[in-house]
VEXKELO-469745 format. One record per residue (C-alpha): residue in three letters; x, y, z negated. Coordinates in nm, 2 decimals, always signed. Each point is the difference from the previous one (the first is absolute). Example, Ala and Ser with C-alpha at 12.3 -4.5 7.8 and 13.67 -1.06 7.14 Angstrom:
REM VEXKELO-469745
REC  rest  px  py  pz
REC  ALA  +1.23  -0.45  -0.78
REC  SER  +0.14  +0.34  +0.07
END
This chain:
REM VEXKELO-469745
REC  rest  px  py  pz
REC  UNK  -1.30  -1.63  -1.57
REC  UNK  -0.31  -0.05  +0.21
REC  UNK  +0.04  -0.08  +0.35
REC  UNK  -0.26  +0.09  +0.25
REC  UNK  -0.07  -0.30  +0.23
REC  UNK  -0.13  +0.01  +0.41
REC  UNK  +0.05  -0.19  +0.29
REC  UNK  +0.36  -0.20  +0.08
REC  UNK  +0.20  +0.33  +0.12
REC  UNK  +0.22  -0.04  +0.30
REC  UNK  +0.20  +0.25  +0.14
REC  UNK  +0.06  +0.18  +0.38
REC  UNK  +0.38  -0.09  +0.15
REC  UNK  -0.01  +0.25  +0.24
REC  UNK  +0.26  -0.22  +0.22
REC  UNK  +0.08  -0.37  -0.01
REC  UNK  +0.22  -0.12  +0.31
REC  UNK  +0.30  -0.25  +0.03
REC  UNK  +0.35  +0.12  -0.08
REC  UNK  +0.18  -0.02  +0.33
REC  UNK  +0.38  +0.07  -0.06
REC  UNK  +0.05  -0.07  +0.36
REC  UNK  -0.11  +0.33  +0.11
REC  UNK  +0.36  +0.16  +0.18
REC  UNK  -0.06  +0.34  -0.08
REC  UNK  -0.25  +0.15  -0.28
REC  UNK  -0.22  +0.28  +0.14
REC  UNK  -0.30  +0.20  -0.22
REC  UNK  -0.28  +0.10  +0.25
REC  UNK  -0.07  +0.33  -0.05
REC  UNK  -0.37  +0.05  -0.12
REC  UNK  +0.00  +0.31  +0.21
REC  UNK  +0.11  +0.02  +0.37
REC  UNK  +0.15  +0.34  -0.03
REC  UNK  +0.28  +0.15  -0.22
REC  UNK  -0.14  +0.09  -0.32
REC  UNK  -0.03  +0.40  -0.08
REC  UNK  +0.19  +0.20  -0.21
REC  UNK  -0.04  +0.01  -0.38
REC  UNK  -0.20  +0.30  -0.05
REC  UNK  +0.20  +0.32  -0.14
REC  UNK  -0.19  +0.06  -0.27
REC  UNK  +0.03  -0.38  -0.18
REC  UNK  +0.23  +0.10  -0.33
REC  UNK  +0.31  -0.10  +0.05
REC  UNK  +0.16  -0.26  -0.24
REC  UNK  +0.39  +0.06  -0.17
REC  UNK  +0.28  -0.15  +0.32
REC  UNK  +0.01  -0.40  +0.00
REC  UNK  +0.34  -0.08  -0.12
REC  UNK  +0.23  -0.21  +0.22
REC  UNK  +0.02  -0.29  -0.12
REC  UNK  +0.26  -0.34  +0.05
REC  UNK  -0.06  -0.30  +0.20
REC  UNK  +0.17  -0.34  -0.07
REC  UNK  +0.22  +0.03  +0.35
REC  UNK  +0.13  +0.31  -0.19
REC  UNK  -0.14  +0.30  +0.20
REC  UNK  -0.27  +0.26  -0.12
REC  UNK  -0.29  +0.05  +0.16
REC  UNK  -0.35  +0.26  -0.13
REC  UNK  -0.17  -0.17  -0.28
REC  UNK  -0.38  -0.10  +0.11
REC  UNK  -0.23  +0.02  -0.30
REC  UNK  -0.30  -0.25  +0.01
REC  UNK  -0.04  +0.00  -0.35
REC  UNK  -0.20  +0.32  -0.06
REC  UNK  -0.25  -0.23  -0.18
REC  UNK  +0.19  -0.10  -0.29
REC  UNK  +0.21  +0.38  +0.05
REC  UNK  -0.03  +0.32  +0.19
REC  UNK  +0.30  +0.19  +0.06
REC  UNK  +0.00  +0.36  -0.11
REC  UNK  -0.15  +0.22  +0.25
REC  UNK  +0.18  +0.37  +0.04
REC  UNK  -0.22  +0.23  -0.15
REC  UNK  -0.04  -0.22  -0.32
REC  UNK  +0.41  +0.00  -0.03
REC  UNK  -0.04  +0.42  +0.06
REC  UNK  -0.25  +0.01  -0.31
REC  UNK  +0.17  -0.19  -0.25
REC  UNK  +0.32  +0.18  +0.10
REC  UNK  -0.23  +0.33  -0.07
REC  UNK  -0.07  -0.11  -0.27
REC  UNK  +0.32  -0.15  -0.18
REC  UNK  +0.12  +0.40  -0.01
REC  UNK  -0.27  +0.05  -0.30
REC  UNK  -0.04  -0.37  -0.09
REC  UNK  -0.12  +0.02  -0.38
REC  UNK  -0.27  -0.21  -0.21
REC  UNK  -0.31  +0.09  +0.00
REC  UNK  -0.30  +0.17  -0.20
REC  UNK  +0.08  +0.15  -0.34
REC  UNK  +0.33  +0.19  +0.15
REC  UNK  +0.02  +0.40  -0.02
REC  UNK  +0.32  +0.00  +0.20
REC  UNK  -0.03  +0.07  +0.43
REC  UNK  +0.16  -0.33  +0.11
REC  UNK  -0.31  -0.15  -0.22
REC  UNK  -0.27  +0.25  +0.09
REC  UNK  +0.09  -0.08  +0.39
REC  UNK  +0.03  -0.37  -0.06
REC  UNK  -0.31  -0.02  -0.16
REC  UNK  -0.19  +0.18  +0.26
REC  UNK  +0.20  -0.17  +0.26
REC  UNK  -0.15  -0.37  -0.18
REC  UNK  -0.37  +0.15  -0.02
REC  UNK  +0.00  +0.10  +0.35
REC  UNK  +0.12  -0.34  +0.07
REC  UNK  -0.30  -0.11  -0.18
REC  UNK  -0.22  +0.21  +0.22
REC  UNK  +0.15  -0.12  +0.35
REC  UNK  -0.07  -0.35  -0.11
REC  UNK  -0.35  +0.06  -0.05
REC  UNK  -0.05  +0.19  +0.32
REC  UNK  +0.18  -0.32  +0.14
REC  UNK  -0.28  -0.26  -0.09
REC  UNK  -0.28  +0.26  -0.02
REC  UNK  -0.02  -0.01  -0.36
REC  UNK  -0.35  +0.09  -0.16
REC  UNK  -0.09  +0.26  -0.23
REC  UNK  +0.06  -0.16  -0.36
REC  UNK  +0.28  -0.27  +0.14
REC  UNK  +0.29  +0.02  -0.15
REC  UNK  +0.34  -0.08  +0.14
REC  UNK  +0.25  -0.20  -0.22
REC  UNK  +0.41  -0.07  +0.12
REC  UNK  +0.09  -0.33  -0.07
REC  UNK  +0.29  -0.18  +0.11
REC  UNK  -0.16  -0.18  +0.28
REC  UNK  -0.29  -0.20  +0.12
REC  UNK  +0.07  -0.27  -0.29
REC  UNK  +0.05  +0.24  -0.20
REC  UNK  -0.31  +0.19  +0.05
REC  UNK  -0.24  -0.33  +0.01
REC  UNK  +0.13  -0.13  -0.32
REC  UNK  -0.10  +0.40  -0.15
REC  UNK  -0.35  -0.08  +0.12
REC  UNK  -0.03  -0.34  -0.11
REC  UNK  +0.08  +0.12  -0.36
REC  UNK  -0.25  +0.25  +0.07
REC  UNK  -0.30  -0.19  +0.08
REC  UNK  -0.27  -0.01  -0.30
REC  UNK  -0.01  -0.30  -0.12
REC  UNK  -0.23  -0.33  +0.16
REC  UNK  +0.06  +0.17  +0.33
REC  UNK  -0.01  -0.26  +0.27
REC  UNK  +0.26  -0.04  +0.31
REC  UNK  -0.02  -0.08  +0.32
REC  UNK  +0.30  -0.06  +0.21
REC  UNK  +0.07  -0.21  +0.30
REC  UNK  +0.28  -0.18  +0.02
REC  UNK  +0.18  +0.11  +0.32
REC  UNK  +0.10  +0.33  -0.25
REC  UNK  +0.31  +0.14  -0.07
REC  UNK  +0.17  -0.14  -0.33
REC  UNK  -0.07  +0.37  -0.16
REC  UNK  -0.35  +0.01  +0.08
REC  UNK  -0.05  -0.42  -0.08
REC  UNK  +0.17  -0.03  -0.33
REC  UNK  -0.07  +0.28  -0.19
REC  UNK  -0.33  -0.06  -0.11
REC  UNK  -0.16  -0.23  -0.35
REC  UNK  +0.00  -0.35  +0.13
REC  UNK  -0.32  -0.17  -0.17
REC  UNK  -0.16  +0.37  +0.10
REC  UNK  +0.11  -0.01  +0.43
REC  UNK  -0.17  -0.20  +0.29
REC  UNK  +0.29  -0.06  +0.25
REC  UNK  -0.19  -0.02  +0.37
REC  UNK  +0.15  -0.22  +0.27
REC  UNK  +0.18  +0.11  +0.25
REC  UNK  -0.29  +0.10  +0.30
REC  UNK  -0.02  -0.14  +0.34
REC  UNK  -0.16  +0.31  +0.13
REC  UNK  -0.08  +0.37  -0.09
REC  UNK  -0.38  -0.12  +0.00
REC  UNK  +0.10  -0.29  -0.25
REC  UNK  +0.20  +0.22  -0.19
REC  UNK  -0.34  +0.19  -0.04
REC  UNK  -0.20  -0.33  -0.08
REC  UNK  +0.23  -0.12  -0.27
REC  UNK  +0.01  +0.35  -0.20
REC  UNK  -0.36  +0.03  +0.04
REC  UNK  -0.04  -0.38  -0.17
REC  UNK  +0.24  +0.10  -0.30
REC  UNK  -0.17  +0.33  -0.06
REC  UNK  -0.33  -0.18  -0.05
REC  UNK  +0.14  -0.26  -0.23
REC  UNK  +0.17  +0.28  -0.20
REC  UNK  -0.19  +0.03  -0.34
REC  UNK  +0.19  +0.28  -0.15
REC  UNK  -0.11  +0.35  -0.07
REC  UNK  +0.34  +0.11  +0.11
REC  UNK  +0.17  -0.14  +0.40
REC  UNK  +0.31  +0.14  +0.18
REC  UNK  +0.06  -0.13  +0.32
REC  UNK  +0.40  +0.02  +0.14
REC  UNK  +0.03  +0.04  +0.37
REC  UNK  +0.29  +0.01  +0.20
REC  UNK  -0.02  +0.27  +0.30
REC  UNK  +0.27  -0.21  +0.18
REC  UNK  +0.18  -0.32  +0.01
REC  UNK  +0.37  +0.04  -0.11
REC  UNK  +0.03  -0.31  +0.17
REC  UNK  -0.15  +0.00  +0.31
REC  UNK  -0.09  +0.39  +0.05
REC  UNK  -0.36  -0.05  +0.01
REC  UNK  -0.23  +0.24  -0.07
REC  UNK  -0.28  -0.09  -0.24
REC  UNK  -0.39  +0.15  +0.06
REC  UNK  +0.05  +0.18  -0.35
REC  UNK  -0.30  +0.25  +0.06
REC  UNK  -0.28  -0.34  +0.08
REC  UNK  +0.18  -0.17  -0.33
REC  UNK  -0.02  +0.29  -0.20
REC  UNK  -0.36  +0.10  +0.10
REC  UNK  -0.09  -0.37  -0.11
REC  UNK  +0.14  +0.05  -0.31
REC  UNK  -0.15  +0.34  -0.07
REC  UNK  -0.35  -0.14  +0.06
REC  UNK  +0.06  -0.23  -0.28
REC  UNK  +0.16  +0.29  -0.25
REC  UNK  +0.33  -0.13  +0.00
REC  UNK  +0.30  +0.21  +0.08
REC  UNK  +0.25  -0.06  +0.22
REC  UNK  +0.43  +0.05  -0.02
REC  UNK  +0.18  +0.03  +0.33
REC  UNK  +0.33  -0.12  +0.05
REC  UNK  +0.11  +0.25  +0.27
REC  UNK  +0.38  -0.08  -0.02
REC  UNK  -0.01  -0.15  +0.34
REC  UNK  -0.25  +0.23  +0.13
REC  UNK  +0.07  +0.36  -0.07
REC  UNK  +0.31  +0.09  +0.17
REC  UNK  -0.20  -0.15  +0.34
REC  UNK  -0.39  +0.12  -0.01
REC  UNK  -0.13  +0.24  -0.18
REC  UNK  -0.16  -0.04  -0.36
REC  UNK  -0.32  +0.17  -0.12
REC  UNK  -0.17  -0.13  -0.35
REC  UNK  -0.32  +0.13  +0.11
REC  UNK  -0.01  -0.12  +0.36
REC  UNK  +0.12  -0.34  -0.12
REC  UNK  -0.23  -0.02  -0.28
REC  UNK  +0.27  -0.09  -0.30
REC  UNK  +0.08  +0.10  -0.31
REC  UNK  +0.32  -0.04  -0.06
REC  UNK  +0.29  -0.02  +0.23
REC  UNK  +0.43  -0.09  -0.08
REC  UNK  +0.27  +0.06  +0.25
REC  UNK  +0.39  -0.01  -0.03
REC  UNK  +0.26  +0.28  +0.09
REC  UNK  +0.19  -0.22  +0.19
REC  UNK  -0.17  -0.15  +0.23
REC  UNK  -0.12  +0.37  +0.14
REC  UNK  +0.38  +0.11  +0.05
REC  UNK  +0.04  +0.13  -0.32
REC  UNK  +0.24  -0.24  -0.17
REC  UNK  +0.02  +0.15  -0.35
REC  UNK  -0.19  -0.25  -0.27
REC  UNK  -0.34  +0.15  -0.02
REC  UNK  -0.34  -0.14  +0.07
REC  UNK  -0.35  +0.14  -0.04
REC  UNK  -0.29  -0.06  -0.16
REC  UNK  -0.32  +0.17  +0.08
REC  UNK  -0.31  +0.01  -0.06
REC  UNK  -0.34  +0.02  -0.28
REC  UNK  +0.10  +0.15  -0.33
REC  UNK  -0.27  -0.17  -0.25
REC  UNK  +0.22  -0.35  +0.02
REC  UNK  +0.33  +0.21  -0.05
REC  UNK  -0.09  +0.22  -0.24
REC  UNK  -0.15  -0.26  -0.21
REC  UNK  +0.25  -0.23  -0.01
REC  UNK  +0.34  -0.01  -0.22
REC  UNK  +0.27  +0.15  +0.11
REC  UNK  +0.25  -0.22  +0.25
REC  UNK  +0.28  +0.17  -0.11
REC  UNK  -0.01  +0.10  -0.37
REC  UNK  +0.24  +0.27  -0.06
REC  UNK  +0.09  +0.41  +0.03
REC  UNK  -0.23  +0.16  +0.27
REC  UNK  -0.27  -0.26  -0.06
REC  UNK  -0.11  +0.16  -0.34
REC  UNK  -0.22  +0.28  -0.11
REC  UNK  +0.09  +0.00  -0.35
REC  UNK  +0.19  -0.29  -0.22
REC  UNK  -0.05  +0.04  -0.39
REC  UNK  +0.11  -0.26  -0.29
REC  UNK  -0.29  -0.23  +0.02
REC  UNK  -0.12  +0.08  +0.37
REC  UNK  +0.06  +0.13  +0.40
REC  UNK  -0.21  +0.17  +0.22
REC  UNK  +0.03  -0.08  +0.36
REC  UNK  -0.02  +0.22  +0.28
REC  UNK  -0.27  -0.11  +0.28
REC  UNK  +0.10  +0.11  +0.37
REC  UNK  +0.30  -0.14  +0.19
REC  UNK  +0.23  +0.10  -0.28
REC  UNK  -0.16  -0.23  -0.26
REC  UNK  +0.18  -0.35  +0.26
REC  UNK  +0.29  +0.18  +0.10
REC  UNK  +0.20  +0.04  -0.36
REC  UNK  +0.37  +0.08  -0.02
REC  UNK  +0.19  +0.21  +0.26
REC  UNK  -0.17  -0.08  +0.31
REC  UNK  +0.20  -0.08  +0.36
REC  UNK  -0.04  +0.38  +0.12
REC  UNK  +0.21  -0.05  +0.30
REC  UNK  -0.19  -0.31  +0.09
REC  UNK  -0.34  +0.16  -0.01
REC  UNK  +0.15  +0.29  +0.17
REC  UNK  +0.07  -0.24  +0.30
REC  UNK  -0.30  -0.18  +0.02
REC  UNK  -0.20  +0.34  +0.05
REC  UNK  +0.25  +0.07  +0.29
REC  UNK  -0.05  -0.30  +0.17
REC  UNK  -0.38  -0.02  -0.06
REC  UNK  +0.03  +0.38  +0.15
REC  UNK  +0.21  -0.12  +0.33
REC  UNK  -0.27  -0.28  +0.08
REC  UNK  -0.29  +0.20  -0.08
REC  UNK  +0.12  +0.27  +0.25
REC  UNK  +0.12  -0.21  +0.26
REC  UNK  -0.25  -0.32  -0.06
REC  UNK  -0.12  -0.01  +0.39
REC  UNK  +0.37  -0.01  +0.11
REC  UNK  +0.12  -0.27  -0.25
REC  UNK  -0.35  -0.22  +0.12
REC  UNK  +0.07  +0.02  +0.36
REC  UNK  +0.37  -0.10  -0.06
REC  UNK  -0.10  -0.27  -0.22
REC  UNK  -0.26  -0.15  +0.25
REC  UNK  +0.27  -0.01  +0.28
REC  UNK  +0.21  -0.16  -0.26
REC  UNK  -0.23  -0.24  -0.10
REC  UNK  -0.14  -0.08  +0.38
REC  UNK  +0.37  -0.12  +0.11
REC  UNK  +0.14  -0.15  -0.32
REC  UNK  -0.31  -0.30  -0.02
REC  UNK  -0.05  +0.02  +0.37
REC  UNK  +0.37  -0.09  +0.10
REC  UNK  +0.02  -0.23  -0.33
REC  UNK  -0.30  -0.20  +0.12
REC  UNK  +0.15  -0.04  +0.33
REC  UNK  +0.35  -0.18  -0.16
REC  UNK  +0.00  -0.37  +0.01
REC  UNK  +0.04  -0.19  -0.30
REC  UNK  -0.10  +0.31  -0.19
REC  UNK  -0.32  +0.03  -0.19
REC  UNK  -0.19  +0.26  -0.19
REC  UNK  -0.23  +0.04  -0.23
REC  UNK  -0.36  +0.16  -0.08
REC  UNK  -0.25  +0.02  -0.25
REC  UNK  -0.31  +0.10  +0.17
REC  UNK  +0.12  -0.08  +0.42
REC  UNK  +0.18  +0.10  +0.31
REC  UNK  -0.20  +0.29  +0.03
REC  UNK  +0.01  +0.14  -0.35
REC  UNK  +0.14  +0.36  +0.01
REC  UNK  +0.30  +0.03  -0.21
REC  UNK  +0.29  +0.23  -0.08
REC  UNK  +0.36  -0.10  +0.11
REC  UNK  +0.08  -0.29  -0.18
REC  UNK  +0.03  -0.38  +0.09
REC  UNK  +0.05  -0.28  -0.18
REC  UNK  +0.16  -0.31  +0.23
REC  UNK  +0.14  -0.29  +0.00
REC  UNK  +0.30  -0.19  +0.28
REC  UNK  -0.02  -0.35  +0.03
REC  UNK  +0.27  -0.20  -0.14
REC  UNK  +0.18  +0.30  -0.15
REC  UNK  -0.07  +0.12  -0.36
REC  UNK  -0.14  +0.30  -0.10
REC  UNK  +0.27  +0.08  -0.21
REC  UNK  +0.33  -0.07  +0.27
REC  UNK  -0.25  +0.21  +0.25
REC  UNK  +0.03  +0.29  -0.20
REC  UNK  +0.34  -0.05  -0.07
REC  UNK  +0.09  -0.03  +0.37
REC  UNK  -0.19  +0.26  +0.07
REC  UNK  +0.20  +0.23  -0.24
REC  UNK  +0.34  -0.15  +0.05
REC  UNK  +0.00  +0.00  +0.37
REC  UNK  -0.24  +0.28  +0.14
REC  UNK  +0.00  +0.24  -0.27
REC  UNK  -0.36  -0.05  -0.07
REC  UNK  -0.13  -0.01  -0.33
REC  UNK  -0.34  -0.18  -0.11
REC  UNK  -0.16  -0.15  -0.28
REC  UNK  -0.06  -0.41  -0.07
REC  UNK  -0.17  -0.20  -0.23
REC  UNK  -0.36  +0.04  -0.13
REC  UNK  -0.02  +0.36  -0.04
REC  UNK  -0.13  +0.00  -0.38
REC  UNK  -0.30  -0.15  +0.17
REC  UNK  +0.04  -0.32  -0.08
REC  UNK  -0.34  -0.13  +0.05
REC  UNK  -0.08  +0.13  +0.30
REC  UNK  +0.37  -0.15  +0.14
REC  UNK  -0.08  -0.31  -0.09
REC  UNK  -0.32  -0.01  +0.16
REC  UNK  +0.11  +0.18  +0.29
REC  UNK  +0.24  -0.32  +0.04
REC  UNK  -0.19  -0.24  -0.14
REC  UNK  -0.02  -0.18  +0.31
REC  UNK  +0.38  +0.06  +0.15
REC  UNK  +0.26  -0.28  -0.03
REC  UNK  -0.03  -0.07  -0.42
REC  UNK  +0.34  +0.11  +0.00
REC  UNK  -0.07  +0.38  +0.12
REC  UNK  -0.09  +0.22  -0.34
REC  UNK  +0.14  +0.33  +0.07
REC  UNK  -0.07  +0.22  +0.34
REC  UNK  +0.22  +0.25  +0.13
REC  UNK  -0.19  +0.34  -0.02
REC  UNK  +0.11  +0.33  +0.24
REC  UNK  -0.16  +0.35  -0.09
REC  UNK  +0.05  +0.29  +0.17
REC  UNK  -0.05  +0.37  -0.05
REC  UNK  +0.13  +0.37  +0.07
REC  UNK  +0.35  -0.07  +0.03
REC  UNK  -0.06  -0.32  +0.23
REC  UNK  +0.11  +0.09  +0.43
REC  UNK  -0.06  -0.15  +0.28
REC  UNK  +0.32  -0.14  +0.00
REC  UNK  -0.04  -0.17  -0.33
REC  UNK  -0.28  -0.19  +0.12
REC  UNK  +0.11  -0.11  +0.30
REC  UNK  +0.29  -0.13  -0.19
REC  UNK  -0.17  -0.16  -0.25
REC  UNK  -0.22  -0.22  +0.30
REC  UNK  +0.32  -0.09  +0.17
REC  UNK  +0.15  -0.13  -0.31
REC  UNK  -0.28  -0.24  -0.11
REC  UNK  -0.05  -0.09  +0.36
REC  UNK  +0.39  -0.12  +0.01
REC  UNK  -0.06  -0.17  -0.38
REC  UNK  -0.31  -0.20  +0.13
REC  UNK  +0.19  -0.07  +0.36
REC  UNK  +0.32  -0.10  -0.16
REC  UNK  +0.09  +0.00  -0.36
REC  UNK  +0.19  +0.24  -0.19
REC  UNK  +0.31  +0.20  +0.21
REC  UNK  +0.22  -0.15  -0.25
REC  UNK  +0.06  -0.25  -0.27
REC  UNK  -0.10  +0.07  -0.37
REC  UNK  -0.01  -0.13  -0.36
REC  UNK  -0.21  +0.03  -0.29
REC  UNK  +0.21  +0.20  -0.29
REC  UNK  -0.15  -0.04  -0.33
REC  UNK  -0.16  +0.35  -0.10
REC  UNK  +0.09  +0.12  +0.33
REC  UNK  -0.23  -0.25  +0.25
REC  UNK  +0.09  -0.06  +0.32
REC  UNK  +0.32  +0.18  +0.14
REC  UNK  +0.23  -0.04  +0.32
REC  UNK  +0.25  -0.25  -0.03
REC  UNK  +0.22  +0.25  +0.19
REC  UNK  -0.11  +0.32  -0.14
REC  UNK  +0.21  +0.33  +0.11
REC  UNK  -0.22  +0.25  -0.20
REC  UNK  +0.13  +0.11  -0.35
REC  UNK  -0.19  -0.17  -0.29
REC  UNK  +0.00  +0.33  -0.22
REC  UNK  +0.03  +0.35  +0.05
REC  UNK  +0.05  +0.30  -0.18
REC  UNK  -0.22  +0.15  -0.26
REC  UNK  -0.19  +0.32  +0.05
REC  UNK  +0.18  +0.18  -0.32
END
């Protein structure tokens, strides 16, 4: 694997102050001065939080700052698949109703996805899994030499995917600008006939939005194509192939509030249609006779055996919800986004994290670190006694974790990560910012142990370790 070299590569803190635990009482400045308005009306609305258990035994709203790893359902998505379940059949091939409608039900899906990411005449749109799932399709599909280029701060499913001796892994860029300069320097070095470049719309890590249409336009002028890995990005800004400039773009189902195992693959047929089939097996082939197949080109030619009908059906009524209420979801988000790093910033003993600066705009998420408290017990205290729940670790992002940190105490490796979304409040927030300003103030509310498979857990814990199954 070839590794593009460039200057030493440092990265911003975006707050370094002494932890002082003396402070009596842990306040959050507001960013704003006044209250802030009222989610607007028309933002989807997500399935109820659950109540959830606290270690002291009492319940309290569940506060879901994990929408980056999971979205929960929204409404509307839970109303189609319950539509749908009345005729639920498979698909294509089927003279009966429940299989006529099911099939037109999963086409239409089809459609709504490509009005989603303003598909091009010619694209075609494949249902995968998920975003792994739909990168590891095109990685089988690439004609063969093709060159990769990657950076490193990727995602795990848009990193690995790809032929190692064949992929030119990036470093991680100090600025959009040098982000710029370093795929500009591999795309002159490149000497094959064949180049994808995979970019990343957004940081799962640190929420940062990346300058995809400059990138993409760089790449274009040196006739290489370009895969977008819009699992971070769609379900907060709106995604046009054209306007961006790329040819390919992969999402997930459940990280746009449609929590039903699908992803999406879309984009330039010639590379699809080419290649051998992902999946080989019924509804893949044209023809199979003793001594040969025939494979169908289109969608259907990746997408063999009975295909997740249900979980296409809810990606195309989530993608629907967002595309028809996109400015409403944006204006929530931004508020979001302005008081979750603003009041984070302002914590002492907390710090947080960025790719490209202070100033970089970003969707809701942040990824932090409190002094002398690790990751891992954070988000376990956070859970255990505030009902908030929140991801730690290294977000299968491991290179760009460890160079986020690579100047932190050499024993901090994992940062705690909130991400919020449509079923985030007001409340919820202002929760959250009072509970890591008590953690960095004073410690934990209570005393806990590490349980092997289970991590850390209150020694004194009041909540029940299992409950009942759904069936």
């Amino acid at each position: 694997m070839s590794i593009a070299s460039s200057i030493p590569h440092t990265f911003t803190r975006e707050r370094r102050q002494p932890w002082l635990r003396s402070v009596p009482a842990p306040t959050v400045p507001a960013v704003e001065p006044q209250s802030p308005p009222a989610v607007p009306a028309t933002v989807p609305a997500t399935v109820a939080a659950p109540l959830v258990p606290t270690c002291d035994g009492g319940l309290v709203e569940y506060a879901n700052f994990d929408h980056g790893a999971s979205t929960p359902a929204l409404v509307s998505v839970v109303a189609a698949v319950e539509k749908a379940t009345a005729t639920y059949s498979s698909v294509h091939r089927g003279q009966g109703w429940a299989s006529q409608v099911s099939s037109h039900y999963y086409e239409a899906a089809r459609d709504e996805v490509a009005r989603f990411v303003g598909a091009r005449d010619g694209d075609e749109v494949v249902f995968t899994r998920n975003t792994t799932d739909s990168f590891n399709l095109l990685a089988k599909a690439l004609p063969r030499r093709t060159q990769v280029i990657v950076f490193a701060s990727e995602h795990h499913a848009t990193l690995l995917p790809w032929e190692e001796r064949r992929t030119t892994r990036l470093p991680v860029p100090l600025t959009h600008r040098d982000a710029e300069a370093l795929l500009r320097d591999a795309l002159k070095r490149s000497t094959s006939s064949s180049t994808l470049v995979v970019l990343s719309g957004a940081s799962n890590v640190t929420g940062e939005y990346w300058a995809v249409e400059r990138l993409a336009a760089l790449a274009r002028g040196r006739g290489a194509r370009v895969a977008l890995d819009a699992a971070q990005l769609v379900g907060h800004r709106r995604v046009d192939l054209d306007t961006l400039g790329v040819d390919y773009v992969a999402f997930s189902g459940h990280k746009i509030y449609a929590p039903y195992g699908t992803g999406v693959l879309v984009g330039r047929a010639d590379w699809l249609d080419k290649a051998t089939p992902y999946l080989a097996g019924g509804g893949a082939t044209a023809a199979v006779g003793p001594l040969s197949t025939t494979w169908k080109t289109g969608p259907a030619r990746h997408e063999g055996g009975t295909p997740n009908v249900l979980g296409a059906i809810a990606v195309a009524a989530a993608c629907a919800a967002i595309r028809e209420n996109r400015s409403a979801i944006e204006s929530h988000e931004q508020r979001l986004t302005s008081r979750l790093v603003g009041g984070l910033r302002a914590i002492e003993g907390v710090e947080t994290f960025s790719i490209f600066g202070d100033d970089a705009d970003r969707a809701p998420v942040v990824a932090f670190t409190v002094d002398g408290v690790p990751s891992p017990l954070v988000s376990a205290a956070l859970s255990a006694e505030y009902g908030i729940g929140v991801r730690d670790g290294k977000f299968c992002a491991h290179l760009l974790v460890d160079a986020l940190l690579s100047d932190e105490d050499a024993e901090v490796t994992t940062a705690v990560r909130v991400s919020a979304g449509l079923a985030t409040t007001d409340e919820h927030v202002e929760r959250l910012l009072g509970a890591v300003a008590s953690l960095a103030a004073n410690g934990t509310g209570t005393a806990y142990e590490q349980v092997e498979g289970r991590g850390w857990v209150p020694v004194d814990d009041q909540r029940e370790t299992l409950v009942d199954l759904p069936w």
